[in-house]
N, CA, C and O atoms as a Tinker XYZ file with bonds, in Angstrom:
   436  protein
     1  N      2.613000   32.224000    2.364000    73     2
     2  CA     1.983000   31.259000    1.496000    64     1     3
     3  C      1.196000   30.272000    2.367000    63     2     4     5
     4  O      1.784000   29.623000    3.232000    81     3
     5  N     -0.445000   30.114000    2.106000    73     3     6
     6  CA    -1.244000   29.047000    3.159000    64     5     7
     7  C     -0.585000   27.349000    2.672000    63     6     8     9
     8  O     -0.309000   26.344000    3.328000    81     7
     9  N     -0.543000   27.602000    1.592000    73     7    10
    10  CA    -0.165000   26.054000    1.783000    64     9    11
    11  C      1.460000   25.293000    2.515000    63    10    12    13
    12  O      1.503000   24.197000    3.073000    81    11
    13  N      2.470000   26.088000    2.335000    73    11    14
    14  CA     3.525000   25.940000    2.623000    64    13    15
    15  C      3.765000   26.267000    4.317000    63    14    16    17
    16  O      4.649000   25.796000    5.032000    81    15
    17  N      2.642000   27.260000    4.710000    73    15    18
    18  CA     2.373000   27.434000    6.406000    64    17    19
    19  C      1.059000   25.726000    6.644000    63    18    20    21
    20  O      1.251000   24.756000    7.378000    81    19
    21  N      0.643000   25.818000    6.321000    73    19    22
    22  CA    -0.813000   24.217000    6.524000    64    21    23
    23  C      0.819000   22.863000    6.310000    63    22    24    25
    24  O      0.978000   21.987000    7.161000    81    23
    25  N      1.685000   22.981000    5.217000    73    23    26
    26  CA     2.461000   21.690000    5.875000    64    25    27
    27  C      3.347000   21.833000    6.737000    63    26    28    29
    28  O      3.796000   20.876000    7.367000    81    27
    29  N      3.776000   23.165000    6.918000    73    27    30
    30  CA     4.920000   23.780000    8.303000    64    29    31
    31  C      4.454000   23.176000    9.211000    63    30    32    33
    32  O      5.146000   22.415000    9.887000    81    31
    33  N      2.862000   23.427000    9.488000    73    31    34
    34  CA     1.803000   23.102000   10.703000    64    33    35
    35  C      1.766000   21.112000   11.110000    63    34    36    37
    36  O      1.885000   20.513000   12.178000    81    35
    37  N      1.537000   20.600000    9.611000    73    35    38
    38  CA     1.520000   19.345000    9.525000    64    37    39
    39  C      2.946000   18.591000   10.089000    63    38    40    41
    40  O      3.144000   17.619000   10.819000    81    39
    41  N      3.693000   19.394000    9.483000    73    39    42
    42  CA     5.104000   18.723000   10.074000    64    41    43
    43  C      5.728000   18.759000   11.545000    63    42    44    45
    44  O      6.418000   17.946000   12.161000    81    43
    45  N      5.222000   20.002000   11.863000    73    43    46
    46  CA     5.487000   20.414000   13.779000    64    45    47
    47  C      4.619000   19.327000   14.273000    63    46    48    49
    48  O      5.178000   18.525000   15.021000    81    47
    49  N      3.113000   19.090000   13.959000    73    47    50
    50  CA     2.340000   18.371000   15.155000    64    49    51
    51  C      2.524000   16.787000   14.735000    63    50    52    53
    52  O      1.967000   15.885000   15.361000    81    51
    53  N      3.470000   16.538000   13.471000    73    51    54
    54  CA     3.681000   14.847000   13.070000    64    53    55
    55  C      4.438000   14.505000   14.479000    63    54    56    57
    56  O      5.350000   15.175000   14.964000    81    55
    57  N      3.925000   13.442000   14.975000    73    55    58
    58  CA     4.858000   12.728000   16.246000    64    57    59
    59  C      6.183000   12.043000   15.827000    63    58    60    61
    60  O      6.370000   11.344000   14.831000    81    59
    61  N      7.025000   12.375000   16.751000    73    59    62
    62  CA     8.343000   12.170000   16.486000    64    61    63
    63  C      9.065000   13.719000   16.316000    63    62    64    65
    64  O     10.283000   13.891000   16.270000    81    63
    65  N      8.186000   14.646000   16.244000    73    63    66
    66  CA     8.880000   15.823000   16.026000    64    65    67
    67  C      9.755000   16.122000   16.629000    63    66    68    69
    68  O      9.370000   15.737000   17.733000    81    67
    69  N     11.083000   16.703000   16.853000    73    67    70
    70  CA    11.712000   16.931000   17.992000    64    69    71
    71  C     12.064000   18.270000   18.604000    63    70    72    73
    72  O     12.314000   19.156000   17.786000    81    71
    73  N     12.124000   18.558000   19.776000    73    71    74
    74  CA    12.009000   19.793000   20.335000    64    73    75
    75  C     12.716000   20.727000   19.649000    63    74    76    77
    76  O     12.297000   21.872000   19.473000    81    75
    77  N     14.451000   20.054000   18.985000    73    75    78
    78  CA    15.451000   20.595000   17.963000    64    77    79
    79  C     16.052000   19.183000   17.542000    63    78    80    81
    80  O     16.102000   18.105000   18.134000    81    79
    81  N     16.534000   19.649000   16.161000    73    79    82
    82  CA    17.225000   19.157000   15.543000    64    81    83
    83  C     18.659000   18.991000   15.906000    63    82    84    85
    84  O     19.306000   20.037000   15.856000    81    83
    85  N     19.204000   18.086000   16.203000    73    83    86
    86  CA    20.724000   17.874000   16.534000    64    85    87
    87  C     21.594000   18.332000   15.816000    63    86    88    89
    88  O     22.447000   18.917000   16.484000    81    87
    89  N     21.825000   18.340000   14.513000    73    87    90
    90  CA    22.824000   18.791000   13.381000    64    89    91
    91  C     21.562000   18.737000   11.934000    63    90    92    93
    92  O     20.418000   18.283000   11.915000    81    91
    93  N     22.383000   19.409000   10.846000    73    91    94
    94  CA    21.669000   19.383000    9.783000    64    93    95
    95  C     21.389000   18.545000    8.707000    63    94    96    97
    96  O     20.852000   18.828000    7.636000    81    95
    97  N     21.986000   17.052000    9.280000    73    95    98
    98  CA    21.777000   16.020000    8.931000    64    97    99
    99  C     20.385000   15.441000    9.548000    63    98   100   101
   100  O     19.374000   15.145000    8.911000    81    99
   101  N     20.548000   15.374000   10.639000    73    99   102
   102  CA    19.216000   15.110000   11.564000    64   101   103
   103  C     17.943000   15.464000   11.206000    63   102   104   105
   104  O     16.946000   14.785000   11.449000    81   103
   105  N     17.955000   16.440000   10.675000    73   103   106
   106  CA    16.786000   17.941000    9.859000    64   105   107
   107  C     16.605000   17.226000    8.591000    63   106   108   109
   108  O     15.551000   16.928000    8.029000    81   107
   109  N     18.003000   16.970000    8.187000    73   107   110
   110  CA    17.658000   16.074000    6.888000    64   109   111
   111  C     16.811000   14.760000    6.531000    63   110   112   113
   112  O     15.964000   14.449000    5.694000    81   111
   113  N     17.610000   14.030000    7.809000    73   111   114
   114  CA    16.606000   12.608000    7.928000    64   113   115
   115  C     15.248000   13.150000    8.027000    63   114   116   117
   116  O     14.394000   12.901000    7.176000    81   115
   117  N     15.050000   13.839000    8.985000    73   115   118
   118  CA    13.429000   14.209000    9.415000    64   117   119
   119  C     12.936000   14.054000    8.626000    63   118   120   121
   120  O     12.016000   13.289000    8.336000    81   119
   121  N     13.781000   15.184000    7.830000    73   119   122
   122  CA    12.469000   15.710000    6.333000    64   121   123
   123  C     12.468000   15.121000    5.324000    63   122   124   125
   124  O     11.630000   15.467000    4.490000    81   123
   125  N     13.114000   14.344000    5.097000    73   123   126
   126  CA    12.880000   13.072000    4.321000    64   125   127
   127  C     11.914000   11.851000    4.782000    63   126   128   129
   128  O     11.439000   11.068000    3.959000    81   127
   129  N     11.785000   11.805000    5.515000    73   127   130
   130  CA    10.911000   10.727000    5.817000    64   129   131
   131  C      9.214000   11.205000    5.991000    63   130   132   133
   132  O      8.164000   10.588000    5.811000    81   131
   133  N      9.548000   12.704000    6.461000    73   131   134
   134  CA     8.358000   13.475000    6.456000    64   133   135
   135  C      7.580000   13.416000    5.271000    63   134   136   137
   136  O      6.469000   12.974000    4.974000    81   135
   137  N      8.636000   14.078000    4.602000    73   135   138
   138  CA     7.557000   14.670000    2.577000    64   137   139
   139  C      7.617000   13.137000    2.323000    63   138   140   141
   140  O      6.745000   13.030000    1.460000    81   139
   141  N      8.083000   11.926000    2.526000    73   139   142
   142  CA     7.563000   11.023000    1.853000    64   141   143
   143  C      6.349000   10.448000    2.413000    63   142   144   145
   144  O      5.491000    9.860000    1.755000    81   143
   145  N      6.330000   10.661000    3.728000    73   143   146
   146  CA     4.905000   10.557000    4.342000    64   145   147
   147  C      3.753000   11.761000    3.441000    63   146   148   149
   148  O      2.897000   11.456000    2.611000    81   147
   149  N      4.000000   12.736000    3.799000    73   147   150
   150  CA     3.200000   13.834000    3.254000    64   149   151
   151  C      2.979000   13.420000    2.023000    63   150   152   153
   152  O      1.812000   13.607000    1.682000    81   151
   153  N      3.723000   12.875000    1.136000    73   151   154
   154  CA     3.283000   13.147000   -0.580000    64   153   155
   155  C      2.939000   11.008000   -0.713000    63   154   156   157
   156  O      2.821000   10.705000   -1.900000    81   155
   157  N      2.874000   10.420000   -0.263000    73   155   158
   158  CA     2.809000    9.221000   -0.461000    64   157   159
   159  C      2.049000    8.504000    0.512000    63   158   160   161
   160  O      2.030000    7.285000    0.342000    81   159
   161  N      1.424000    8.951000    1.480000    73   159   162
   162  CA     0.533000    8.395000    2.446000    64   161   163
   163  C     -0.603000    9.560000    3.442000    63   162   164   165
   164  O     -1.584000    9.221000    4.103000    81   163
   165  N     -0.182000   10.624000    3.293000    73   163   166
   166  CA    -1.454000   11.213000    3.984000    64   165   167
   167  C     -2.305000   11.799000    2.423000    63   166   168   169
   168  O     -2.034000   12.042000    1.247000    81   167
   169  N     -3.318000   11.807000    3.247000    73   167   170
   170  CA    -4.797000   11.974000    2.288000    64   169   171
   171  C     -4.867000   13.130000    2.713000    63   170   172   173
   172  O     -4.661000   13.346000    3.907000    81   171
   173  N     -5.209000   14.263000    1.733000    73   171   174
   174  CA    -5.162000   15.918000    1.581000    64   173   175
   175  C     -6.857000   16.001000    1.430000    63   174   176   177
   176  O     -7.442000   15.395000    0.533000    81   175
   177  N     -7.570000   16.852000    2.453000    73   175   178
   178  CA    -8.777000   17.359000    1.909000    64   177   179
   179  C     -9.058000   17.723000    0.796000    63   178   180   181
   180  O     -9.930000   17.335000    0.019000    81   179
   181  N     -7.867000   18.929000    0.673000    73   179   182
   182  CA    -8.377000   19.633000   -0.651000    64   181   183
   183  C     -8.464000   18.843000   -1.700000    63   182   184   185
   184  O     -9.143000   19.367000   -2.583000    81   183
   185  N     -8.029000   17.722000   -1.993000    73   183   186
   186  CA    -7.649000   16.779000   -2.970000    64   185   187
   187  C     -8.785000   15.281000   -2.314000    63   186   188   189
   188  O     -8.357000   14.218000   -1.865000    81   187
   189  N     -9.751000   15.550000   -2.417000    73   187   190
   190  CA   -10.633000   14.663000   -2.315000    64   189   191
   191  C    -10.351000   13.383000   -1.467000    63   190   192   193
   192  O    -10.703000   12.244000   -1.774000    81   191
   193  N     -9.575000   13.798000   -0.214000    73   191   194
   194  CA    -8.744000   12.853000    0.421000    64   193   195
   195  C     -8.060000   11.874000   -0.398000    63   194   196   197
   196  O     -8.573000   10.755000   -0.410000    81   195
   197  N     -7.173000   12.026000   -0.980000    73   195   198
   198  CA    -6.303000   11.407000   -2.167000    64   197   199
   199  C     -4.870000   11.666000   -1.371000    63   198   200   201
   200  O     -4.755000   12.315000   -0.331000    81   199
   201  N     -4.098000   11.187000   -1.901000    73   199   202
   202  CA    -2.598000   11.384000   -1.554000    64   201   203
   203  C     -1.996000   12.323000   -2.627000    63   202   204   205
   204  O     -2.663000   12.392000   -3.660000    81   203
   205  N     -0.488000   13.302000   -2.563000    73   203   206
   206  CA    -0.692000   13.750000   -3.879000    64   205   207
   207  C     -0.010000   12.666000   -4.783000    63   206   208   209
   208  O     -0.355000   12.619000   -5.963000    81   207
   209  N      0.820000   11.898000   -4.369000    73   207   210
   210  CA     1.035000   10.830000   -5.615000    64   209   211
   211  C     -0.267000    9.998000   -6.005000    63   210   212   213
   212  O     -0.240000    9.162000   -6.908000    81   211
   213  N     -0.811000   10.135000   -5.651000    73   211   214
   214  CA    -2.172000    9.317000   -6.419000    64   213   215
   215  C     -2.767000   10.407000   -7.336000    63   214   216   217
   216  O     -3.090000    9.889000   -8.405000    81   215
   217  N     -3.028000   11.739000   -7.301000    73   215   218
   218  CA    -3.269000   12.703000   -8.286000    64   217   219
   219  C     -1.852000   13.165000   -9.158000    63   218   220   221
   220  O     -1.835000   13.662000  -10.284000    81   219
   221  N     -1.006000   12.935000   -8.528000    73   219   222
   222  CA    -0.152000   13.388000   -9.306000    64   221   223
   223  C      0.735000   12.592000  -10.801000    63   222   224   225
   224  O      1.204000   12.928000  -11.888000    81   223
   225  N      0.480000   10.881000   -9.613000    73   223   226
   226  CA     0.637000    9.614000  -11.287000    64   225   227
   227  C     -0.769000    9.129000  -11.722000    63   226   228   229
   228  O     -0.965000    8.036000  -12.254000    81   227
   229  N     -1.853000   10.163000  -11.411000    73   227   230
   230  CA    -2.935000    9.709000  -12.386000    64   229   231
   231  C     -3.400000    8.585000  -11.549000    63   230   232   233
   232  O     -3.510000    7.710000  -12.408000    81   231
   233  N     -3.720000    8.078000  -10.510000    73   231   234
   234  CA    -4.478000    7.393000   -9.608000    64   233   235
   235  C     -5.461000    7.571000   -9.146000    63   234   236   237
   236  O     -6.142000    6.657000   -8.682000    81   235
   237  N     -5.815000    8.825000   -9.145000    73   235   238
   238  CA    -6.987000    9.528000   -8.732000    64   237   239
   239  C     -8.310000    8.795000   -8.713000    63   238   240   241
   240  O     -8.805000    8.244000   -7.730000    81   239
   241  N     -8.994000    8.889000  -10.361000    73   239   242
   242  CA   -10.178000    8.592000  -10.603000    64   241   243
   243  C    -10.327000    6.728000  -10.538000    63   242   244   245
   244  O    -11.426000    6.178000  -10.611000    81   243
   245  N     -9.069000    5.992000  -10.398000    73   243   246
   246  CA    -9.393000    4.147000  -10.107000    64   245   247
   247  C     -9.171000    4.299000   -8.256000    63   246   248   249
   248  O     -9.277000    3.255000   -7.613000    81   247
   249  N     -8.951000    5.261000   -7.701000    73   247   250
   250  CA    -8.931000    5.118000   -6.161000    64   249   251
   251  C    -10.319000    5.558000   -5.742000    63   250   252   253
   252  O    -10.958000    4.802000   -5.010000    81   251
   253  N    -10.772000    6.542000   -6.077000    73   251   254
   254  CA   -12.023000    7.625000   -6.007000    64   253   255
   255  C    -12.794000    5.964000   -6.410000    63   254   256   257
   256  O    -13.211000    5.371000   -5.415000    81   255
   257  N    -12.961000    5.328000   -7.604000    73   255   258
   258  CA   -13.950000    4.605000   -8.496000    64   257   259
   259  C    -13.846000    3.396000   -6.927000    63   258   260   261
   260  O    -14.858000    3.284000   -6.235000    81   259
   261  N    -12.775000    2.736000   -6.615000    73   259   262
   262  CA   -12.591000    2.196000   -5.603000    64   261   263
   263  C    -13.241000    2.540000   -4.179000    63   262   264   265
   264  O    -13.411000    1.547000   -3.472000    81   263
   265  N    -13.546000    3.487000   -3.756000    73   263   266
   266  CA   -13.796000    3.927000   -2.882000    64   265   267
   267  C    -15.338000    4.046000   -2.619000    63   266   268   269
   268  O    -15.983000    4.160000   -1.577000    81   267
   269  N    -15.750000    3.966000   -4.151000    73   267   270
   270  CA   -17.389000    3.903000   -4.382000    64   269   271
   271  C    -17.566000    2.930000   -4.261000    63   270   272   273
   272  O    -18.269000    2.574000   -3.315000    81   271
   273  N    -17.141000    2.196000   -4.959000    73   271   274
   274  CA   -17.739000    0.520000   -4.981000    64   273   275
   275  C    -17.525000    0.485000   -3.184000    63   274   276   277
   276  O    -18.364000    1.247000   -2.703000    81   275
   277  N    -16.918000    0.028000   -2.410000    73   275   278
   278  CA   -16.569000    0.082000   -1.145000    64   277   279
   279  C    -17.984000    0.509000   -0.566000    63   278   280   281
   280  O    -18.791000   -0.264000   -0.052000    81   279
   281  N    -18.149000    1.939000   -0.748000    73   279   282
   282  CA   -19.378000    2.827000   -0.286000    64   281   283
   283  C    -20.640000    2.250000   -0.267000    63   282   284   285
   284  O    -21.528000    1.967000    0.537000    81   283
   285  N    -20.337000    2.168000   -1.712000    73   283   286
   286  CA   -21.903000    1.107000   -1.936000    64   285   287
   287  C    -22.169000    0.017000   -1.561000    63   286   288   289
   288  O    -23.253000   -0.210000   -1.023000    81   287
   289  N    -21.085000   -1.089000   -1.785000    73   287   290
   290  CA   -21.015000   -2.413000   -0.698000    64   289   291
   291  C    -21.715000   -2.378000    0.490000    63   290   292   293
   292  O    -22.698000   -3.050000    0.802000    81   291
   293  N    -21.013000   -1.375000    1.251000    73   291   294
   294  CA   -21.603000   -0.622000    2.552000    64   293   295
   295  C    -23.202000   -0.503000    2.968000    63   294   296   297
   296  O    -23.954000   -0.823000    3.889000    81   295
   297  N    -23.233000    0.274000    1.478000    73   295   298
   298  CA   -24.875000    0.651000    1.914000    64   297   299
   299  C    -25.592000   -0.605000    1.822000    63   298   300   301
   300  O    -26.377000   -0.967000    2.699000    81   299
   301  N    -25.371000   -1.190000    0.913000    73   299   302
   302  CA   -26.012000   -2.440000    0.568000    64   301   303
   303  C    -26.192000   -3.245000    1.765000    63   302   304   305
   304  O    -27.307000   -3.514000    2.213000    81   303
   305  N    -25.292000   -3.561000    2.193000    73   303   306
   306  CA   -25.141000   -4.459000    3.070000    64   305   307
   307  C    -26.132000   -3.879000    4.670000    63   306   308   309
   308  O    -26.570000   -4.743000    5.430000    81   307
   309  N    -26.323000   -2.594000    4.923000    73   307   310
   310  CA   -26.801000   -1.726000    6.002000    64   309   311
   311  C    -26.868000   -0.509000    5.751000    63   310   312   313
   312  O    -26.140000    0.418000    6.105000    81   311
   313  N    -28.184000   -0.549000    4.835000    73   311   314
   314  CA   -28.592000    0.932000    4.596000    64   313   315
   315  C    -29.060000    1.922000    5.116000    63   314   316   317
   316  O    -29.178000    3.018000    4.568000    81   315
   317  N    -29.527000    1.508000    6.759000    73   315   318
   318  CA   -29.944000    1.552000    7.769000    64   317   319
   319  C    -28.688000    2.770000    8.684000    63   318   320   321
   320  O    -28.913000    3.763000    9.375000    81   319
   321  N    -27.597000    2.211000    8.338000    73   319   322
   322  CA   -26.511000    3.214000    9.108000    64   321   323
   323  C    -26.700000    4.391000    8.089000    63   322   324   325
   324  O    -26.379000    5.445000    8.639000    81   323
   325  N    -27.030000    4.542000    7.044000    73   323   326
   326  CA   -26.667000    5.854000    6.436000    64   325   327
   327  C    -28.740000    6.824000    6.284000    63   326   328   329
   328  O    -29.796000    6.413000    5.804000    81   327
   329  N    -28.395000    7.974000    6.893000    73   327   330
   330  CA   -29.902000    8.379000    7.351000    64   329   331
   331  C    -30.275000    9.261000    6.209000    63   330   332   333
   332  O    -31.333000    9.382000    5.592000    81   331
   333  N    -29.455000    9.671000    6.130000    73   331   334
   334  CA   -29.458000   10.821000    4.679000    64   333   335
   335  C    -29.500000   10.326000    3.395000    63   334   336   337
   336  O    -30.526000   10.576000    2.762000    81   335
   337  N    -28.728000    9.751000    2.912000    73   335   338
   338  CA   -28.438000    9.234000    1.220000    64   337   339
   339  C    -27.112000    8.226000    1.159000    63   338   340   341
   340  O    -26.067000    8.171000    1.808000    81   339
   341  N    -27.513000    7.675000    0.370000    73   339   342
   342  CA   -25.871000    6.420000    0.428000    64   341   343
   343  C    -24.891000    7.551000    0.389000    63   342   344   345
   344  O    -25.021000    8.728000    0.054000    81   343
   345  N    -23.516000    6.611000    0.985000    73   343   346
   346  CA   -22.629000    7.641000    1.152000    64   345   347
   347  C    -21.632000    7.287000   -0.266000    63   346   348   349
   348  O    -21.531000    6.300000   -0.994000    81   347
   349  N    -20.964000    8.664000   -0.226000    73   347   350
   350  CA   -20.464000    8.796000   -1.504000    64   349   351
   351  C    -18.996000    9.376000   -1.593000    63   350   352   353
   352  O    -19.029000   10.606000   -1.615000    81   351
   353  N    -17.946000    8.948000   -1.639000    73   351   354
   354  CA   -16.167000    8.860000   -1.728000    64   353   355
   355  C    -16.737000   10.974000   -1.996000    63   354   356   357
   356  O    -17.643000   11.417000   -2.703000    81   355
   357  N    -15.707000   11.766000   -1.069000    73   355   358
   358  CA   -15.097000   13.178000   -1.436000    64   357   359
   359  C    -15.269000   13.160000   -2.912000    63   358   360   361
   360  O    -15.176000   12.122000   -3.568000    81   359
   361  N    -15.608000   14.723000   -3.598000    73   359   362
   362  CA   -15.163000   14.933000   -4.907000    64   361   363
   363  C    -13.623000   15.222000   -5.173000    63   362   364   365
   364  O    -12.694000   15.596000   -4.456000    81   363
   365  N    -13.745000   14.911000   -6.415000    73   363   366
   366  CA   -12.206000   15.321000   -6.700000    64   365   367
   367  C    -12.101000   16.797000   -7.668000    63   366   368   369
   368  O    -12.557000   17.116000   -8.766000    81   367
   369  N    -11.183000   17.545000   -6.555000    73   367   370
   370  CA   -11.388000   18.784000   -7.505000    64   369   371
   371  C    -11.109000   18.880000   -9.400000    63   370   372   373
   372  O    -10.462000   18.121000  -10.122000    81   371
   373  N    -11.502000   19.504000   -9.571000    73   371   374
   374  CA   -11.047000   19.939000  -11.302000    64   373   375
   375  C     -9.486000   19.939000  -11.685000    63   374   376   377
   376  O     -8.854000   19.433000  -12.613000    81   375
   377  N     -9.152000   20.684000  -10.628000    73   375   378
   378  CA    -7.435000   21.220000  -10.530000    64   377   379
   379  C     -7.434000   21.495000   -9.075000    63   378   380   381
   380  O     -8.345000   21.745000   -8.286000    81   379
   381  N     -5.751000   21.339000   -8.907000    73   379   382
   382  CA    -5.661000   21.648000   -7.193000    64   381   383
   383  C     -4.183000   23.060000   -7.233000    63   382   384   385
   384  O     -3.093000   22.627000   -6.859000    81   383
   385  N     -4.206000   23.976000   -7.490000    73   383   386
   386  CA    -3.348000   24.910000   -7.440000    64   385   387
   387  C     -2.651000   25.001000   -6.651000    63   386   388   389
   388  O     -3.168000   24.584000   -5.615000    81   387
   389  N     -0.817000   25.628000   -6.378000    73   387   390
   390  CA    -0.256000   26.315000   -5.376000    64   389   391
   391  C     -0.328000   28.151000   -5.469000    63   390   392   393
   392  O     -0.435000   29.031000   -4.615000    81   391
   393  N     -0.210000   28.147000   -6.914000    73   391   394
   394  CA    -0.664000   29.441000   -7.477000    64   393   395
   395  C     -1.621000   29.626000   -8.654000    63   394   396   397
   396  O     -0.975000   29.000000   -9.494000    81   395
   397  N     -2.415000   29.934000   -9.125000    73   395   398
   398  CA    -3.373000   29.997000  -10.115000    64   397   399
   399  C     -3.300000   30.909000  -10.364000    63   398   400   401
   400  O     -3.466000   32.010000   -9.839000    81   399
   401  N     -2.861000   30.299000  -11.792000    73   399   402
   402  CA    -2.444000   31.684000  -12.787000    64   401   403
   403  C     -4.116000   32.454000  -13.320000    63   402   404   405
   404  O     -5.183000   31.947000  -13.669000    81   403
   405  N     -3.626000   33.943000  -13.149000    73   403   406
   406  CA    -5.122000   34.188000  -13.773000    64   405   407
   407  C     -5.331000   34.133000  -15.192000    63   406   408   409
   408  O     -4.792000   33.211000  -15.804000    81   407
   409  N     -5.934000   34.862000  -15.730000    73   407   410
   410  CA    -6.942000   34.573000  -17.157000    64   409   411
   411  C     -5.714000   34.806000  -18.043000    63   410   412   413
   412  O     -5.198000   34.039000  -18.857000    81   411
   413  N     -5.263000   36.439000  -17.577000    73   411   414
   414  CA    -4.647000   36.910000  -18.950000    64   413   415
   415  C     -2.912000   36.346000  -18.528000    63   414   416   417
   416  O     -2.106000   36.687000  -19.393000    81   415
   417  N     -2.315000   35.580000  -17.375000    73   415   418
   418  CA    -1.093000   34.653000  -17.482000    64   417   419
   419  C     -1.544000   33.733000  -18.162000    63   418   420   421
   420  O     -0.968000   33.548000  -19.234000    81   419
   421  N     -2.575000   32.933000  -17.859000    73   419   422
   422  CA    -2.966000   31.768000  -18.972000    64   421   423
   423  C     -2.604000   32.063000  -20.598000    63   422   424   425
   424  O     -1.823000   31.491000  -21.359000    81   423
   425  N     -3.535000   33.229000  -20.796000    73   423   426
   426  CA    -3.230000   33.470000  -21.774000    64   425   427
   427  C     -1.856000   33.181000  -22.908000    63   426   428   429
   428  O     -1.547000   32.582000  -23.938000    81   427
   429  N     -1.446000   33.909000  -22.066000    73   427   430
   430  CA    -0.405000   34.889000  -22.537000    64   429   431
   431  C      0.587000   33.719000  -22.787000    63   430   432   433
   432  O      1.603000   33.904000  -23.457000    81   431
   433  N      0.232000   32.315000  -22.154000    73   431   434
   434  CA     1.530000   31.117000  -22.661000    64   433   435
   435  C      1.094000   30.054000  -23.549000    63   434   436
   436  O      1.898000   29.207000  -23.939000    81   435
């Protein structure tokens, strides 16, 4: 599964990692402090650099709306740094899947 190998990956190169885990408590702390990092403070590409608790309690589109105003401030202020076109906050996908059901699973519920 890519996504469940992409946070395997995220979690080995987070600093603090440790060469091993001491007992399975230790593993425990880790990974608790980890997924609350992961789901409550890192910003996911695929997810329009969002966190997933910000898509997931509906934060999305007042962080994204936030992020414009910001942008634009920006340009305003030195339109000069941006050569191409004002800059503009990541899109936010439609949906962000782990599995996507196809046509006829949709269906069928």
């Amino acid at each position: 599964n890519p996504y469940s190998e992409a946070q395997f990956k995220t979690l080995k190169y987070r600093p603090g990692f440790p060469a091993r885990f001491d007992n399975i408590e230790h593993a425990r702390a880790f990974c608790r402090q980890f997924f609350a990092w992961y789901n409550g403070a890192h910003r996911h590409s695929g997810i329009g650099l969002m966190t997933p608790a910000d898509v997931h309690h509906g934060r999305a589109d007042a962080v994204h709306a936030d992020r414009a105003r910001v942008l634009d401030a920006a340009y305003a202020a030195t339109p000069e740094r941006f050569v191409r076109h004002p800059p503009r906050p990541p899109a936010l996908p439609t949906a962000a899947w782990i599995n996507k059901p196809t046509t006829t699973e949709a269906a069928a519920h």
